[in-house]
PDB file as gemmi writes it, atoms N, CA and C in Angstrom:
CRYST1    1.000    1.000    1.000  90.00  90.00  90.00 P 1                      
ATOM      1  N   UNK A   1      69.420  87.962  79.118  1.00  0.00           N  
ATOM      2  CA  UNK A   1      70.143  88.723  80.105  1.00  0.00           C  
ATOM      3  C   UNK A   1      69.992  88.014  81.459  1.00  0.00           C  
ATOM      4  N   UNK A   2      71.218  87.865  82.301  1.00  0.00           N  
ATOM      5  CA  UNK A   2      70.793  87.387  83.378  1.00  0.00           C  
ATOM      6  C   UNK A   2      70.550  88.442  84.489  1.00  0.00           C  
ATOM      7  N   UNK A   3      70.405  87.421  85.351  1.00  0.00           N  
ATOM      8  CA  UNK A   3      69.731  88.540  86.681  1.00  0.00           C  
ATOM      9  C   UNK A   3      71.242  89.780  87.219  1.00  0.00           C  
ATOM     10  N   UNK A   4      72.080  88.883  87.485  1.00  0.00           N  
ATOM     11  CA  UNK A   4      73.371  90.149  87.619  1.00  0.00           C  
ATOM     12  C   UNK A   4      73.467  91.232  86.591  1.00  0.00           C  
ATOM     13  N   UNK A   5      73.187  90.806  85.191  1.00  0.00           N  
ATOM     14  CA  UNK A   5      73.466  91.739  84.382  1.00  0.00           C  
ATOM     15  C   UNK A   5      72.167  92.798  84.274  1.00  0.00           C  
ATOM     16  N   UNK A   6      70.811  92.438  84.504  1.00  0.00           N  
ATOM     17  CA  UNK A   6      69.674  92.968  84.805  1.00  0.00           C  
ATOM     18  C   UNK A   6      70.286  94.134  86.001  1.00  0.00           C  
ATOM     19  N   UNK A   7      70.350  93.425  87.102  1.00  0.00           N  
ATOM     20  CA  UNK A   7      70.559  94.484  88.492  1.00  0.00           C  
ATOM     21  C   UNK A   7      71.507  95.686  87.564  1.00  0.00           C  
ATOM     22  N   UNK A   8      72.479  95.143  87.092  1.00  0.00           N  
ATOM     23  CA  UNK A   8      73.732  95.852  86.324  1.00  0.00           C  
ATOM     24  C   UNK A   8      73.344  97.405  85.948  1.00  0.00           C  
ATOM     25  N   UNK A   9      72.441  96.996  84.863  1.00  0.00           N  
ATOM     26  CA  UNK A   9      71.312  97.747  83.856  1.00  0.00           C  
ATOM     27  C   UNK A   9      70.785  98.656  84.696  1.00  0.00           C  
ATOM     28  N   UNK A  10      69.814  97.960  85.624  1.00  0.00           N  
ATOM     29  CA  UNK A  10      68.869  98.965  86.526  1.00  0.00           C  
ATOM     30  C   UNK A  10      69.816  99.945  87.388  1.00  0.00           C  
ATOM     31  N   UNK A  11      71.235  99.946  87.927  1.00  0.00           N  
ATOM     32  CA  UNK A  11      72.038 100.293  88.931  1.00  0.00           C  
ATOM     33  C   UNK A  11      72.099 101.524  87.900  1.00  0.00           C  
ATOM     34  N   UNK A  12      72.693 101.562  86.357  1.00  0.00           N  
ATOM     35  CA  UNK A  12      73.298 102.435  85.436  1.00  0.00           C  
ATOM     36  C   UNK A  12      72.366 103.228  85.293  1.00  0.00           C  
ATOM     37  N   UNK A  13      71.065 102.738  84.559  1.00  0.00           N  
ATOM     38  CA  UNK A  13      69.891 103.548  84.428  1.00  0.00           C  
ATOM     39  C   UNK A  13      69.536 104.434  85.878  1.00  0.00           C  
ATOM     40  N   UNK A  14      69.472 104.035  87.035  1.00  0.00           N  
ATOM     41  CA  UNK A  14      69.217 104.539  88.142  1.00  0.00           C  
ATOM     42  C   UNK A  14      69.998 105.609  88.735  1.00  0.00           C  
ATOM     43  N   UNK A  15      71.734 105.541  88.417  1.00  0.00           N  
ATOM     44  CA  UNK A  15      72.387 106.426  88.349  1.00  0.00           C  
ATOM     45  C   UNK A  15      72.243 107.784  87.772  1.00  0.00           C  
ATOM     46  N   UNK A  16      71.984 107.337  86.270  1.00  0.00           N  
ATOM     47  CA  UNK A  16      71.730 108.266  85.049  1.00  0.00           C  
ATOM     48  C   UNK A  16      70.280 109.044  85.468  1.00  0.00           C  
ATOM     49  N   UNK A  17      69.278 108.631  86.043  1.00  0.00           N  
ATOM     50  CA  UNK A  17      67.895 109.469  86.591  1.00  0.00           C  
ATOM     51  C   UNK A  17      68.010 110.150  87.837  1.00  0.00           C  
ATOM     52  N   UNK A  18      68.976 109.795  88.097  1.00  0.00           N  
ATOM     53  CA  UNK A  18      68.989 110.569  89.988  1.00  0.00           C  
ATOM     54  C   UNK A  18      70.183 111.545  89.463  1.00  0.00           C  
ATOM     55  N   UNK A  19      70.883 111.448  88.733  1.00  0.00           N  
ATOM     56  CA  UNK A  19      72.170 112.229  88.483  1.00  0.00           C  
ATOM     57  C   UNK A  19      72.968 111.705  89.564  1.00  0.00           C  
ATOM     58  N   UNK A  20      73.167 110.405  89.583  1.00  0.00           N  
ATOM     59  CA  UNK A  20      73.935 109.952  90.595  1.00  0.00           C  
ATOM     60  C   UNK A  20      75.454 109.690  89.648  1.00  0.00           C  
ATOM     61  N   UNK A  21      76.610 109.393  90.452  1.00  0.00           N  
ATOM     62  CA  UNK A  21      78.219 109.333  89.372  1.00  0.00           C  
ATOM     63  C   UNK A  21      77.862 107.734  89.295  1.00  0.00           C  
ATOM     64  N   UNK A  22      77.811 107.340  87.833  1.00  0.00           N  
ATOM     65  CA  UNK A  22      78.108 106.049  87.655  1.00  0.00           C  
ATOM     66  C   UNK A  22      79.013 104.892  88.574  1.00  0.00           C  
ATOM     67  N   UNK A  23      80.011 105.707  88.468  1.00  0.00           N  
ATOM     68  CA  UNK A  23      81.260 104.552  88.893  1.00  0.00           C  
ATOM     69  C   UNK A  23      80.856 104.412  90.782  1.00  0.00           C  
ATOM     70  N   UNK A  24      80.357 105.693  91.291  1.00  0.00           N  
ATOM     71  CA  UNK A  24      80.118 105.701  92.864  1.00  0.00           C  
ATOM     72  C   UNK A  24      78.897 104.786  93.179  1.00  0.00           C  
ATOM     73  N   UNK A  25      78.113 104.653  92.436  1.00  0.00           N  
ATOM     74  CA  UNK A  25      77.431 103.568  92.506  1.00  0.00           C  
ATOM     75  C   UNK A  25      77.536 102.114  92.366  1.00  0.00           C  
ATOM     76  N   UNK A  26      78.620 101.891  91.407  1.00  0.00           N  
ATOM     77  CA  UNK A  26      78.715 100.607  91.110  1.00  0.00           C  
ATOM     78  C   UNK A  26      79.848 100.342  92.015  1.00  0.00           C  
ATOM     79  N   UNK A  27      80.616 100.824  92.683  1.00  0.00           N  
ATOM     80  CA  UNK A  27      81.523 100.749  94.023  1.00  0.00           C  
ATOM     81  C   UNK A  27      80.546 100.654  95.647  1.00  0.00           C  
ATOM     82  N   UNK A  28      79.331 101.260  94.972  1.00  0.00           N  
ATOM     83  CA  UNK A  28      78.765 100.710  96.212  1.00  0.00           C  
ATOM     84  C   UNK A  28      77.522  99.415  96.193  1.00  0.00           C  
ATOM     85  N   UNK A  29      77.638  99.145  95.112  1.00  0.00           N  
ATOM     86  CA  UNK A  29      76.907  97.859  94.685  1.00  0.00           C  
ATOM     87  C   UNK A  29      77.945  96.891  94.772  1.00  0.00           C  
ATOM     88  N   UNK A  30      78.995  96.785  94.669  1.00  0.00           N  
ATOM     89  CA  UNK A  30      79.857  96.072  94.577  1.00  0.00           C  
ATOM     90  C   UNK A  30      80.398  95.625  96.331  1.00  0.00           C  
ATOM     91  N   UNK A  31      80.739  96.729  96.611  1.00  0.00           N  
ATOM     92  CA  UNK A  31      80.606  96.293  98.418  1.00  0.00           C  
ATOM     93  C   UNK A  31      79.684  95.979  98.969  1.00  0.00           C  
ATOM     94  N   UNK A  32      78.832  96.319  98.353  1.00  0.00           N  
ATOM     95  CA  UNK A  32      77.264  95.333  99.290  1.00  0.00           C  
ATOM     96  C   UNK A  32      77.243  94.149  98.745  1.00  0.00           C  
ATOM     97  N   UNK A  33      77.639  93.803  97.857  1.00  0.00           N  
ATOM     98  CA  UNK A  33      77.527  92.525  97.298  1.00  0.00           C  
ATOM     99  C   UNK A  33      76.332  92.466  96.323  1.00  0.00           C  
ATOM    100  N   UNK A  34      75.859  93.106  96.134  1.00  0.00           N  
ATOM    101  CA  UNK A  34      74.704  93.327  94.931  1.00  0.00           C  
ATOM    102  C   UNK A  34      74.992  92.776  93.425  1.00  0.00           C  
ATOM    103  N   UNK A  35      75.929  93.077  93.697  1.00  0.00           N  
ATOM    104  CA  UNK A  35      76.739  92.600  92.046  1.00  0.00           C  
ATOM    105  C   UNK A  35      78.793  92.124  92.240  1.00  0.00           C  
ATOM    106  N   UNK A  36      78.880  91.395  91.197  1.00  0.00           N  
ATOM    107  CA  UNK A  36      80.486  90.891  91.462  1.00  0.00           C  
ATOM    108  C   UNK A  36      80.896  92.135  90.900  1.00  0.00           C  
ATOM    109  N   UNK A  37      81.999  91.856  90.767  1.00  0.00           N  
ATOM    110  CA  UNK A  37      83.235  93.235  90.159  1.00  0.00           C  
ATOM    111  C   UNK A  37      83.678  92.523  89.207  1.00  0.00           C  
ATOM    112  N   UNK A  38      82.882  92.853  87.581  1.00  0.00           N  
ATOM    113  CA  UNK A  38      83.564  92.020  87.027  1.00  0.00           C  
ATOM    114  C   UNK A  38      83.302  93.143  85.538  1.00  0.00           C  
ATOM    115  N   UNK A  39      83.679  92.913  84.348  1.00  0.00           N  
ATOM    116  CA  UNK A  39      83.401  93.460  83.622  1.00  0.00           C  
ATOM    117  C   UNK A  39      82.531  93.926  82.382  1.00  0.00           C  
ATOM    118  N   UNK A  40      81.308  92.543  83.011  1.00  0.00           N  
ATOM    119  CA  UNK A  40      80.327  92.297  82.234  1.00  0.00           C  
ATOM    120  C   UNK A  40      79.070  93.284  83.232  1.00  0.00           C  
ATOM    121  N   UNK A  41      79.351  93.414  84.219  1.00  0.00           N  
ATOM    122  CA  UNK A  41      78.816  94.322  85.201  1.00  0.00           C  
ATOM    123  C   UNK A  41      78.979  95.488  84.794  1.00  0.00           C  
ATOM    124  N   UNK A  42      80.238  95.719  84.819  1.00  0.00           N  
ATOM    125  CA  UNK A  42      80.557  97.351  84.325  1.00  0.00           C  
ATOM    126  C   UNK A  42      79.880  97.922  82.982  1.00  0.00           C  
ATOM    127  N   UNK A  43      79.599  96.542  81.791  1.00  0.00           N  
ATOM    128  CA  UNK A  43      79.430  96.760  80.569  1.00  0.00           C  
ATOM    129  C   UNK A  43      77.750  97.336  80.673  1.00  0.00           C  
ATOM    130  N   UNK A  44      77.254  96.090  81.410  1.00  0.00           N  
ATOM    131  CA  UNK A  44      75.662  96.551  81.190  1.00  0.00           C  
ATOM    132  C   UNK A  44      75.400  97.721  82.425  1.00  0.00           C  
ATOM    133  N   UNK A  45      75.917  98.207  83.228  1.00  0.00           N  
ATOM    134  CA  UNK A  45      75.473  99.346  83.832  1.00  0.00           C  
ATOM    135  C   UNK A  45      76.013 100.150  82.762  1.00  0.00           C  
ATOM    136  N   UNK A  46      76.922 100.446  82.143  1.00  0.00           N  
ATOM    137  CA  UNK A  46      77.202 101.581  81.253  1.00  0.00           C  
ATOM    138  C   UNK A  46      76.323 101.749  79.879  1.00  0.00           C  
ATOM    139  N   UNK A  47      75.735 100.485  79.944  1.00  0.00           N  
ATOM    140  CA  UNK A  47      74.873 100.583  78.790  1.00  0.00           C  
ATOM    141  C   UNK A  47      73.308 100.785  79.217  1.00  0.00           C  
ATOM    142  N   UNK A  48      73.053 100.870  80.385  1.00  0.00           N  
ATOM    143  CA  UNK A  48      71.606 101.685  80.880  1.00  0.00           C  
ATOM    144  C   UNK A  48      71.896 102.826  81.001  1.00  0.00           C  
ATOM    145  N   UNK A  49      73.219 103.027  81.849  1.00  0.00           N  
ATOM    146  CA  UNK A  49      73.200 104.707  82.110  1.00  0.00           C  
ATOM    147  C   UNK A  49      73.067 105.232  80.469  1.00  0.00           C  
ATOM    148  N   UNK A  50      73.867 104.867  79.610  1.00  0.00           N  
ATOM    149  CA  UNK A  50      73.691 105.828  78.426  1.00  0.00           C  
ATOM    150  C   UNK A  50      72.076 105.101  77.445  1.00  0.00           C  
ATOM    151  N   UNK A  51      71.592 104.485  77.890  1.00  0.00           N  
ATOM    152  CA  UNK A  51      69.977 104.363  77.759  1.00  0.00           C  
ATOM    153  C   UNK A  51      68.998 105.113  78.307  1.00  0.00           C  
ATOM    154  N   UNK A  52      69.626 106.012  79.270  1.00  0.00           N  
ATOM    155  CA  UNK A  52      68.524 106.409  80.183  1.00  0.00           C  
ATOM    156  C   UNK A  52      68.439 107.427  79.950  1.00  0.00           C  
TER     157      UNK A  52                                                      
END                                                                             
């Protein structure tokens, strides 16, 4: 796993424990520049949030 897809993971999972909205997070990871906008991003945050 690389490090973008790591952050990815931790953003989804982190969502999913705070009861934060998935997608409002990764829109604001994405404007900070934390992560690209791409769809391998989208894949592994969706696959922590439903890990978590």
């Amino acid at each position: 796993m690389t490090e973008t897809q790591r952050r990815a993971y931790g953003i989804g999972k982190d969502a999913k424990t705070t009861g934060e909205d998935l997608d409002k997070a990764l829109n604001w990871a994405v404007a900070e520049g934390v992560v690209p906008d791409t769809y391998t991003v989208d894949l592994h945050a969706r696959m922590g949030y439903a890990a978590a």
